[in-house]
PQR file with spaces between the fields and no chain letter, atoms N, CA, C, O and H, PARSE charges and radii, in Angstrom:
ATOM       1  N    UNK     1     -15.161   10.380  -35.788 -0.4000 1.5000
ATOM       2  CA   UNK     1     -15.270   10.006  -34.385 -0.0000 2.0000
ATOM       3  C    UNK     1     -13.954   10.181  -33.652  0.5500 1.7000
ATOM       4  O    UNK     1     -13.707    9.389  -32.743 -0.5500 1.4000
ATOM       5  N    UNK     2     -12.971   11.257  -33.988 -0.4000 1.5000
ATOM       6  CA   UNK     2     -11.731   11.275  -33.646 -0.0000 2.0000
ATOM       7  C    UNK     2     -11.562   11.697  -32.560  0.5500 1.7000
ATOM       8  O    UNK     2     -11.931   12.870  -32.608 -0.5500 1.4000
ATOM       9  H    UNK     2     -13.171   11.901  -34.726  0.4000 1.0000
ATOM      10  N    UNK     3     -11.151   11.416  -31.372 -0.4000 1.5000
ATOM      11  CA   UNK     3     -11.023   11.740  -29.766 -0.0000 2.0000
ATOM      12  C    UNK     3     -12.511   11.533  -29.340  0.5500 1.7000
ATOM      13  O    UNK     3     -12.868   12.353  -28.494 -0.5500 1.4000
ATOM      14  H    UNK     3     -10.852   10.462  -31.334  0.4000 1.0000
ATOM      15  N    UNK     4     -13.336   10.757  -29.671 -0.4000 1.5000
ATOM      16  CA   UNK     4     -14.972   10.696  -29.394 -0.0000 2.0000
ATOM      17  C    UNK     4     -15.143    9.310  -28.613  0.5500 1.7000
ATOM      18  O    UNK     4     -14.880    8.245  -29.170 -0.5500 1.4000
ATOM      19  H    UNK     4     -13.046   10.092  -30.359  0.4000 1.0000
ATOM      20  N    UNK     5     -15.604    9.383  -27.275 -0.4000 1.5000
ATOM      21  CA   UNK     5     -16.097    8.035  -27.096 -0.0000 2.0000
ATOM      22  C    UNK     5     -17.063    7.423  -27.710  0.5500 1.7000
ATOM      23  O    UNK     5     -17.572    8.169  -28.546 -0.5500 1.4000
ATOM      24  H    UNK     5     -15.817   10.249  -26.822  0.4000 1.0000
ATOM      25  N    UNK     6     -17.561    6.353  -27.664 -0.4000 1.5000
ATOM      26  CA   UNK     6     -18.424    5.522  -28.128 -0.0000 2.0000
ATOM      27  C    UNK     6     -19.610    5.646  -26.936  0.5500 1.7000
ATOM      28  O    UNK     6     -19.377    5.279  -25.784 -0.5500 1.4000
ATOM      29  H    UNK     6     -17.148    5.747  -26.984  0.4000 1.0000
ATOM      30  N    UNK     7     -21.067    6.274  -27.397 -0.4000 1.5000
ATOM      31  CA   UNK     7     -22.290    5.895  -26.143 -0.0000 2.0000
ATOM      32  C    UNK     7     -21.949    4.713  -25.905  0.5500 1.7000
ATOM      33  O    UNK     7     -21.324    3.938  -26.629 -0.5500 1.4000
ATOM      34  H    UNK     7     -21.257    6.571  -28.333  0.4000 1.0000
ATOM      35  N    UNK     8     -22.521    4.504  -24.480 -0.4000 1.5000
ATOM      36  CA   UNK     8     -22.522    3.166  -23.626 -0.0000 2.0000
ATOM      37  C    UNK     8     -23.004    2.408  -24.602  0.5500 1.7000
ATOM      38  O    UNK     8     -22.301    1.460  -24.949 -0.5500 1.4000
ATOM      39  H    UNK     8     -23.030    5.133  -23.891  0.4000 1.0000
ATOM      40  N    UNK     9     -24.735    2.695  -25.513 -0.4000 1.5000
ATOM      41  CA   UNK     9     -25.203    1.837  -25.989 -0.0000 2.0000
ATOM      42  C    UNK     9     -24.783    0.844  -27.024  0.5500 1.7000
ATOM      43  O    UNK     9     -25.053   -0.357  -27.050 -0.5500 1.4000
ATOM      44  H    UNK     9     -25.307    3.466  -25.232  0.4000 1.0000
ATOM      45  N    UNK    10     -23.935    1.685  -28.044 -0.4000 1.5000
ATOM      46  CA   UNK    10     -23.030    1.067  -28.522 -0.0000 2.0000
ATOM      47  C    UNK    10     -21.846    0.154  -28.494  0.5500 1.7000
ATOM      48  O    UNK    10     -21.383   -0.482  -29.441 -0.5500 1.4000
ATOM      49  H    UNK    10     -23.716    2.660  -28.023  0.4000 1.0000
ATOM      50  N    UNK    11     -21.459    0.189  -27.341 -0.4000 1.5000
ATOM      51  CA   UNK    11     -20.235   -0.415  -25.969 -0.0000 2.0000
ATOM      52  C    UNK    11     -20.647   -2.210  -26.931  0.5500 1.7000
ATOM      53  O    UNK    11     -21.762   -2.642  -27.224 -0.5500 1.4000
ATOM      54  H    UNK    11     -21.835    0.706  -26.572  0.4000 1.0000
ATOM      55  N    UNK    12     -19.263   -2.866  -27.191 -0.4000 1.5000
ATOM      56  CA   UNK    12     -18.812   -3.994  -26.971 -0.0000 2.0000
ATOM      57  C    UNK    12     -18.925   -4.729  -25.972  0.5500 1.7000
ATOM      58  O    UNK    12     -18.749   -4.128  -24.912 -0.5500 1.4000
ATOM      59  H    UNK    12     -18.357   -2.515  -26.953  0.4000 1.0000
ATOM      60  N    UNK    13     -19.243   -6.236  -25.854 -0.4000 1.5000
ATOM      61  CA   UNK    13     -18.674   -6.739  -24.696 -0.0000 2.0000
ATOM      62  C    UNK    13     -17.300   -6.473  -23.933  0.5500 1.7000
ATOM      63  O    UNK    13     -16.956   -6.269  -22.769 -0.5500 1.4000
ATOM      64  H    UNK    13     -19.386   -6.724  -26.715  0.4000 1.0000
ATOM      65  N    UNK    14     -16.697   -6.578  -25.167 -0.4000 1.5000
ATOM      66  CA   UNK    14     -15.235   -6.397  -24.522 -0.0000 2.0000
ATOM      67  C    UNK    14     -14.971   -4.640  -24.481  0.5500 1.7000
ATOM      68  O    UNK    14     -14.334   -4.184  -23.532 -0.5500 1.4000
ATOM      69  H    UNK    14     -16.977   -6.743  -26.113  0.4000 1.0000
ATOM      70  N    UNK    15     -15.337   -3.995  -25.228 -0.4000 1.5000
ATOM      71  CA   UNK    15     -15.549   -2.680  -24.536 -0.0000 2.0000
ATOM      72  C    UNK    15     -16.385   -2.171  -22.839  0.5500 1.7000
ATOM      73  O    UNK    15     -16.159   -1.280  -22.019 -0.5500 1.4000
ATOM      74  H    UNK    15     -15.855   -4.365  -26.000  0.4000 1.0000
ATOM      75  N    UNK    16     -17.187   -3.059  -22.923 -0.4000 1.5000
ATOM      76  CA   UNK    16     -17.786   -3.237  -21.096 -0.0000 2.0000
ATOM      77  C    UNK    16     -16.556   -3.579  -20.286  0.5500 1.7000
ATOM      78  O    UNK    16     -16.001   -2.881  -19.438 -0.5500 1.4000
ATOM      79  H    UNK    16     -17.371   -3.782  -23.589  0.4000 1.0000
ATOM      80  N    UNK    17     -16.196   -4.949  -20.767 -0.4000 1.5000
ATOM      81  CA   UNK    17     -14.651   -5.601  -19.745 -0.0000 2.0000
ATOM      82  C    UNK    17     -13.765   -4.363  -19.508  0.5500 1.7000
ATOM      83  O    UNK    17     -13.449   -4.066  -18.356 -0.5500 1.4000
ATOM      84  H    UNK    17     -16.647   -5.517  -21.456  0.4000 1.0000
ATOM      85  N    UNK    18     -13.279   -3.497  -20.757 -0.4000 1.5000
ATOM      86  CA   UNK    18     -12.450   -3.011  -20.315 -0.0000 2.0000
ATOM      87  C    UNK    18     -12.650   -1.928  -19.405  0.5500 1.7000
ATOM      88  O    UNK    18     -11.951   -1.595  -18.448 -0.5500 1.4000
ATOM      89  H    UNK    18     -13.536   -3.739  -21.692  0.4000 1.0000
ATOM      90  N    UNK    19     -13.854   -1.357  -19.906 -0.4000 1.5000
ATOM      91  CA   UNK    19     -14.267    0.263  -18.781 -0.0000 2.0000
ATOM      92  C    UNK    19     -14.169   -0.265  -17.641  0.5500 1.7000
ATOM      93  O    UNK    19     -13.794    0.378  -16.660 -0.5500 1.4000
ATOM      94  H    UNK    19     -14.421   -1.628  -20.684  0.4000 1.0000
ATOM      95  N    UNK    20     -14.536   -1.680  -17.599 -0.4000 1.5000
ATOM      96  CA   UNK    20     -14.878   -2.114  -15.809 -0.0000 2.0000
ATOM      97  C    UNK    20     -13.112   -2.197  -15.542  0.5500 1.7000
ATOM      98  O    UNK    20     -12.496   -1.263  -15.030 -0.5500 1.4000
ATOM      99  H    UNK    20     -14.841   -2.202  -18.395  0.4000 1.0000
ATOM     100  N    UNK    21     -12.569   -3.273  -15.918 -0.4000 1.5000
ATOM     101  CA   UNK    21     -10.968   -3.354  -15.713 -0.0000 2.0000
ATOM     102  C    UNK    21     -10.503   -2.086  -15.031  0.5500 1.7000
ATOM     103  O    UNK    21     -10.004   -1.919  -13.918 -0.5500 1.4000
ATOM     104  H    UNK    21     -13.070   -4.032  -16.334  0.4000 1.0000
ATOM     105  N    UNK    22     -10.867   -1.046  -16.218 -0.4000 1.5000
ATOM     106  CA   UNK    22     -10.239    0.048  -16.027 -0.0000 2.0000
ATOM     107  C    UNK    22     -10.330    0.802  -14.749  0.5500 1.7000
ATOM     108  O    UNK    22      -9.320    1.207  -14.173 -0.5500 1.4000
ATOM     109  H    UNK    22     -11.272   -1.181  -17.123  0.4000 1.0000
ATOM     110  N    UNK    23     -11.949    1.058  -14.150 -0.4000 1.5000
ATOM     111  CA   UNK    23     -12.158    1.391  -13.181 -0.0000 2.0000
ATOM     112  C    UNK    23     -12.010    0.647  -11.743  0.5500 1.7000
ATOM     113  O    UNK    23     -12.256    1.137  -10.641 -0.5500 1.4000
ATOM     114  H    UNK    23     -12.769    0.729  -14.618  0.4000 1.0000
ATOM     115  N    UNK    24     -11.579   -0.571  -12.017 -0.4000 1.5000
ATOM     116  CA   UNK    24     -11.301   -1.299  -10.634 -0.0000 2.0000
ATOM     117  C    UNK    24     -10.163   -1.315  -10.662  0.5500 1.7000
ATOM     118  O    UNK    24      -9.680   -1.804   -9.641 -0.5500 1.4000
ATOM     119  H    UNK    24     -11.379   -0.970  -12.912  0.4000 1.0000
ATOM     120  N    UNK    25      -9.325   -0.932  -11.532 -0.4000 1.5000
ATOM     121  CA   UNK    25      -7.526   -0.846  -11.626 -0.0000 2.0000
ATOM     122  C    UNK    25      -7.604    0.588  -10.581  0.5500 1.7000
ATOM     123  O    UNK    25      -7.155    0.628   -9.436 -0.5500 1.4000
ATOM     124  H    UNK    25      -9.718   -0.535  -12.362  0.4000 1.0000
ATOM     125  N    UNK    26      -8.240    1.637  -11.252 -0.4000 1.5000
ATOM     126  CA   UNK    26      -8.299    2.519  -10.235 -0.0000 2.0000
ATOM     127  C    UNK    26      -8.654    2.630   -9.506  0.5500 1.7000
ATOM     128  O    UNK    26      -7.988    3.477   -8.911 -0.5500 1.4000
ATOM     129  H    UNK    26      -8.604    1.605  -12.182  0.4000 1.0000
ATOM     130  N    UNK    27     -10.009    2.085   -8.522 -0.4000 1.5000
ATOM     131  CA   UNK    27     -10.373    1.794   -7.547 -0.0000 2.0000
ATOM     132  C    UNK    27      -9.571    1.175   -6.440  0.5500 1.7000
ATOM     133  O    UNK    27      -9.740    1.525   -5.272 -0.5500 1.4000
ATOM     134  H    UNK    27     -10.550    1.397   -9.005  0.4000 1.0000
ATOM     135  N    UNK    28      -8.458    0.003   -6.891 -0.4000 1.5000
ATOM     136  CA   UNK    28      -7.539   -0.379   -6.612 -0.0000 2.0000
ATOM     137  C    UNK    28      -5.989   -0.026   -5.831  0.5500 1.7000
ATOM     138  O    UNK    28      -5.326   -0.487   -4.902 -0.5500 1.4000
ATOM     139  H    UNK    28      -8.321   -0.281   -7.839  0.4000 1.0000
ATOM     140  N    UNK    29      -5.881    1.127   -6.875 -0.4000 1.5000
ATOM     141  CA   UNK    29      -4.699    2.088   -6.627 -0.0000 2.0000
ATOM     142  C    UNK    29      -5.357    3.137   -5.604  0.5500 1.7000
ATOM     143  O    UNK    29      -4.656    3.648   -4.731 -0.5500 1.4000
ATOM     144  H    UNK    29      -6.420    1.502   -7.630  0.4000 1.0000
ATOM     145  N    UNK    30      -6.348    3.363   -5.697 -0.4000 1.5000
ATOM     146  CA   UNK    30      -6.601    5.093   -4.861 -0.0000 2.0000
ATOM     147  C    UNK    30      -6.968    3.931   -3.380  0.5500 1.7000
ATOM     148  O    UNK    30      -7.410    4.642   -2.477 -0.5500 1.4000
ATOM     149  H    UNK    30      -6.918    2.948   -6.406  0.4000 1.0000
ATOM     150  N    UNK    31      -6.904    2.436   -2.929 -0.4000 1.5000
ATOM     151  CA   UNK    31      -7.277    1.738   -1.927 -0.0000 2.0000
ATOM     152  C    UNK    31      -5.927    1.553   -1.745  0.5500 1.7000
ATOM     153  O    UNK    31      -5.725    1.604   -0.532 -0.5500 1.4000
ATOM     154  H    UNK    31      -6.545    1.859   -3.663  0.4000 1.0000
ATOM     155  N    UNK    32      -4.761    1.337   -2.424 -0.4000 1.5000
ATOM     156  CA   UNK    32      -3.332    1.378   -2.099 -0.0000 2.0000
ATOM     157  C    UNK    32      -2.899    2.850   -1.320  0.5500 1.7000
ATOM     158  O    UNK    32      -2.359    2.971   -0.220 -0.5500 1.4000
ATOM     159  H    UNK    32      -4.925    1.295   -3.410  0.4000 1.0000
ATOM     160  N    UNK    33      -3.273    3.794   -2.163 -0.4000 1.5000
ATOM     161  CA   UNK    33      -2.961    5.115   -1.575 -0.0000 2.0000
ATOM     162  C    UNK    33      -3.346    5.337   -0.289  0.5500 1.7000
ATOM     163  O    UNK    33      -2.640    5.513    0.704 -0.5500 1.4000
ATOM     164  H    UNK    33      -3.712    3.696   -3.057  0.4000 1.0000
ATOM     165  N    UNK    34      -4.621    5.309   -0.405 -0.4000 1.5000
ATOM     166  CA   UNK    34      -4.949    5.496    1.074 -0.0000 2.0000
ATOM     167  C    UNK    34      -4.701    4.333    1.945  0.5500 1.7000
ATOM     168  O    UNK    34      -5.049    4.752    3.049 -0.5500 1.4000
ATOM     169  H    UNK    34      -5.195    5.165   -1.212  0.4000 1.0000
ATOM     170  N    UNK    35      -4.358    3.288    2.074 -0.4000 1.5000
ATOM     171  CA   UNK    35      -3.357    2.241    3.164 -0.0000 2.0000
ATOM     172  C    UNK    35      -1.847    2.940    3.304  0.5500 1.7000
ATOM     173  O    UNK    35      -1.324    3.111    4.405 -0.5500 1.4000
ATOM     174  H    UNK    35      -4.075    2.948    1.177  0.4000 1.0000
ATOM     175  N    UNK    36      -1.207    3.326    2.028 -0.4000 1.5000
ATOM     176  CA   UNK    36      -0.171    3.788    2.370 -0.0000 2.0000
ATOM     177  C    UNK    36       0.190    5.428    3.155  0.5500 1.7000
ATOM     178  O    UNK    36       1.209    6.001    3.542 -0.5500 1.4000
ATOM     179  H    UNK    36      -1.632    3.186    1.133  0.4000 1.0000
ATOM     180  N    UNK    37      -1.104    5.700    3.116 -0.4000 1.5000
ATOM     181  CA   UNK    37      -0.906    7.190    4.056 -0.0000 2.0000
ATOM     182  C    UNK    37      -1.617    6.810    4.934  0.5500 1.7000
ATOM     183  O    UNK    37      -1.951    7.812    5.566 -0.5500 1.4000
ATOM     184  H    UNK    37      -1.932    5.235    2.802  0.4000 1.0000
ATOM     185  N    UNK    38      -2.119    5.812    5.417 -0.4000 1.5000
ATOM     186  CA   UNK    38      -2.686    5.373    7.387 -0.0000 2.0000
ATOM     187  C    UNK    38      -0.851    4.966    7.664  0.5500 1.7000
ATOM     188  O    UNK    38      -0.223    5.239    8.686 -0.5500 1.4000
ATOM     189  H    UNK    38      -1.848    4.998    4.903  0.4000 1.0000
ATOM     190  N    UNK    39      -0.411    4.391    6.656 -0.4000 1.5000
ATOM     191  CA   UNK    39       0.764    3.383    7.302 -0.0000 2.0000
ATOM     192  C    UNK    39       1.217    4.998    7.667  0.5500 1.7000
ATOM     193  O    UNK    39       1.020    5.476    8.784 -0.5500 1.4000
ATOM     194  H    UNK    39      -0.922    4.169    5.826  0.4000 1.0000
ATOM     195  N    UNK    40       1.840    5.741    6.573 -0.4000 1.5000
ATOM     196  CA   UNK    40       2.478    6.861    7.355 -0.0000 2.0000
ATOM     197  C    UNK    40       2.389    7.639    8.378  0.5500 1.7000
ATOM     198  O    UNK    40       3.382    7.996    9.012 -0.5500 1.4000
ATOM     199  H    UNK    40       2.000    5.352    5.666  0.4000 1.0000
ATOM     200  N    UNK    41       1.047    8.037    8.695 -0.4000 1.5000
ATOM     201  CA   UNK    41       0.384    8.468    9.512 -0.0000 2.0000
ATOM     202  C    UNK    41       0.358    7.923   10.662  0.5500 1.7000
ATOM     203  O    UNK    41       0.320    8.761   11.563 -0.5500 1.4000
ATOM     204  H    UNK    41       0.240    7.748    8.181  0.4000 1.0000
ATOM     205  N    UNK    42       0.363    6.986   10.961 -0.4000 1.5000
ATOM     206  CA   UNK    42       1.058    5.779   12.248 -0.0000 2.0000
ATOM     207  C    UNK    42       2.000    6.424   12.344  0.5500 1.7000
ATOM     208  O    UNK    42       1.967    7.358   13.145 -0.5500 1.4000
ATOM     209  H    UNK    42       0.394    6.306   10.229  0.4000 1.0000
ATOM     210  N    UNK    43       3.341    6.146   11.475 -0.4000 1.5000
ATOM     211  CA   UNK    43       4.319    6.011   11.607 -0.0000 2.0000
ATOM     212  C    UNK    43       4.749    7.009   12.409  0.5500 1.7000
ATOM     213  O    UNK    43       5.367    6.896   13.468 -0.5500 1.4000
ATOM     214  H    UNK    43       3.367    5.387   10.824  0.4000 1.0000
ATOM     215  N    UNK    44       4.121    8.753   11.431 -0.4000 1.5000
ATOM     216  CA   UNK    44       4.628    9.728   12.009 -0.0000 2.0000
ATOM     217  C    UNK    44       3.853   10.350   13.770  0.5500 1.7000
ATOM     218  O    UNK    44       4.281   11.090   14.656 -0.5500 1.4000
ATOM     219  H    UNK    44       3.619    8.845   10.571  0.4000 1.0000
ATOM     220  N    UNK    45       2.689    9.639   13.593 -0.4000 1.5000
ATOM     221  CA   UNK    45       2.156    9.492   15.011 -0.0000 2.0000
ATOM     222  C    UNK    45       3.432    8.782   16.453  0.5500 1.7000
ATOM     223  O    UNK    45       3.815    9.233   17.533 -0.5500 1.4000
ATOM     224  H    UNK    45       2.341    9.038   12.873  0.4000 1.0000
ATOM     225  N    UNK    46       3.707    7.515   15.678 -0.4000 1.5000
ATOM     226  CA   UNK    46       4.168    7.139   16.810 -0.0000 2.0000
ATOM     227  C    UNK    46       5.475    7.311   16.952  0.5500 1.7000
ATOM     228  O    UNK    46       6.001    6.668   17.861 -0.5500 1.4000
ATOM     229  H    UNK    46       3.396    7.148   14.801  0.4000 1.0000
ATOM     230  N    UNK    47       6.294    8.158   16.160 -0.4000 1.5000
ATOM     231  CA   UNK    47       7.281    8.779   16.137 -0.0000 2.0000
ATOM     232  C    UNK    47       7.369   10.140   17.163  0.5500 1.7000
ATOM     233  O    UNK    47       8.452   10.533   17.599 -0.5500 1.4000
ATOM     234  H    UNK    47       5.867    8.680   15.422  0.4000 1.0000
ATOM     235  N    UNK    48       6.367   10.652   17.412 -0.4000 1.5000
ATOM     236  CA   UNK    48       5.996   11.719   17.907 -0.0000 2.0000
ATOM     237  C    UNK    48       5.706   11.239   19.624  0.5500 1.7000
ATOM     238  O    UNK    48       6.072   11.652   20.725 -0.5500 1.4000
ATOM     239  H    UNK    48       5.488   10.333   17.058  0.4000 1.0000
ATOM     240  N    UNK    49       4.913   10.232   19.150 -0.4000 1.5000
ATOM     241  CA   UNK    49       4.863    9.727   20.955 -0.0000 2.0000
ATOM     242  C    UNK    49       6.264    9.260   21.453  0.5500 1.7000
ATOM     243  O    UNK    49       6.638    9.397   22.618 -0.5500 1.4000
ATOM     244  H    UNK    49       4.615    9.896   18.256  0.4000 1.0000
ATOM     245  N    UNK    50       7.145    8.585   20.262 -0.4000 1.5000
ATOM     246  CA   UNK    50       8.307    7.938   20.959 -0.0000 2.0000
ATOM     247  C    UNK    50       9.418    9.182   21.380  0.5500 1.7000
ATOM     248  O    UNK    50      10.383    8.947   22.107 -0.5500 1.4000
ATOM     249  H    UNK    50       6.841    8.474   19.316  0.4000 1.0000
ATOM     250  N    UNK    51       9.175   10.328   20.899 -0.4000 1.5000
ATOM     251  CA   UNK    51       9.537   11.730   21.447 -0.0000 2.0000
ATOM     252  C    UNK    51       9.460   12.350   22.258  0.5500 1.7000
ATOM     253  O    UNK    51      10.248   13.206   22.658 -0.5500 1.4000
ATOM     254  H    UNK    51       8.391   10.518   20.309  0.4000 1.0000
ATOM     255  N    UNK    52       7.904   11.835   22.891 -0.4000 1.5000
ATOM     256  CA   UNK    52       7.083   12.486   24.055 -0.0000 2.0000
ATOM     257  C    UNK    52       8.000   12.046   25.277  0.5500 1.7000
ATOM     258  O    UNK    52       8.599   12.732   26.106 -0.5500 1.4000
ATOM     259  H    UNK    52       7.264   11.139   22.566  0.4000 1.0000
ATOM     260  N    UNK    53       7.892   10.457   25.082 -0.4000 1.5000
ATOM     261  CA   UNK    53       8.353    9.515   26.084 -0.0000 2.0000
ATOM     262  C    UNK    53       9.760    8.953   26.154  0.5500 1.7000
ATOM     263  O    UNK    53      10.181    8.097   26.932 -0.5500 1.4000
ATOM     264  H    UNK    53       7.405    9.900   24.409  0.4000 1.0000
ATOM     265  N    UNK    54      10.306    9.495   25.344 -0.4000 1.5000
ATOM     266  CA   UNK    54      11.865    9.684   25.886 -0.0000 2.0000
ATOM     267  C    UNK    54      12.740   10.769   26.106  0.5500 1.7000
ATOM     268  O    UNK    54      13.899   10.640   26.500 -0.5500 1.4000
ATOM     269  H    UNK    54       9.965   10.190   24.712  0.4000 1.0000
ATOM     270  N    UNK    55      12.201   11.802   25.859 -0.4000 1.5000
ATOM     271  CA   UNK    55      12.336   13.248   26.053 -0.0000 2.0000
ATOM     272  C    UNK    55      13.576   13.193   27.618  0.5500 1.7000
ATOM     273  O    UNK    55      14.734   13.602   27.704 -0.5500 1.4000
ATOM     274  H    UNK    55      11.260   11.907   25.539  0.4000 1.0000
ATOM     275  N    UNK    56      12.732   12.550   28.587 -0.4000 1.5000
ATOM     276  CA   UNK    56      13.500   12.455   29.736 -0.0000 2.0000
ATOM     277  C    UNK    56      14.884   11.368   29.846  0.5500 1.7000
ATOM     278  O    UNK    56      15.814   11.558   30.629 -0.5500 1.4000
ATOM     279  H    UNK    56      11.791   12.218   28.517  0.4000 1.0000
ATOM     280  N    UNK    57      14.821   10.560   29.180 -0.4000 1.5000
ATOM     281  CA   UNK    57      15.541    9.134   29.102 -0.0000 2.0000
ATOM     282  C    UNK    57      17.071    9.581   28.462  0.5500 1.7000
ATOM     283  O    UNK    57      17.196   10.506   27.659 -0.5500 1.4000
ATOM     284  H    UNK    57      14.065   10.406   28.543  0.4000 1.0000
ATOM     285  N    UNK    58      18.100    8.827   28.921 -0.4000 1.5000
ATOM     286  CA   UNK    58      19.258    9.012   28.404 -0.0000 2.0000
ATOM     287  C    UNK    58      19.558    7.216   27.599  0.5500 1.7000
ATOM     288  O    UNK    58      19.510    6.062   28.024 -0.5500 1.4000
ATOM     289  H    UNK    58      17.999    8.076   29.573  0.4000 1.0000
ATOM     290  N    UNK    59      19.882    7.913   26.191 -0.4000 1.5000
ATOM     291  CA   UNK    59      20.194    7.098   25.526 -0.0000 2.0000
ATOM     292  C    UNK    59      21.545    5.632   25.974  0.5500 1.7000
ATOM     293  O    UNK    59      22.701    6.034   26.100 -0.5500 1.4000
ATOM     294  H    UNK    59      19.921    8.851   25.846  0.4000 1.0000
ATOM     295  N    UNK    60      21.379    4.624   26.105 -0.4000 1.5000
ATOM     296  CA   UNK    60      22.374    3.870   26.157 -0.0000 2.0000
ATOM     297  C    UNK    60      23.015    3.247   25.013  0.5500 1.7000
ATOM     298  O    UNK    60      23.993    2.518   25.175 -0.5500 1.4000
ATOM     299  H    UNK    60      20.440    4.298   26.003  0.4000 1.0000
């Protein structure tokens, strides 16, 4: 059974816990990822407007 998963049917309790663990760890992270590229995406949005709108303005 070397590099072989185990059928579901066969699955442990604690072999269930972990597939689930496992997949909400990642579910988790790819919900981090995508918050952290809206944050950027703002960022570089309103970086772009703060460009628009001072374009004319002299720095003090």
């Amino acid at each position: 059974r070397r590099g072989k998963a185990k059928p579901e049917k066969e699955w442990t309790e604690v072999d269930r816990l972990k597939a689930e663990n496992r997949l909400l760890k990642a579910k988790l992270q790819n919900q981090e990822m995508e918050i952290a590229f809206a944050k950027k995406l703002v960022e570089i949005r309103n970086r772009e407007v703060d460009k628009g709108t001072n374009s004319g303005q002299l720095k003090s």
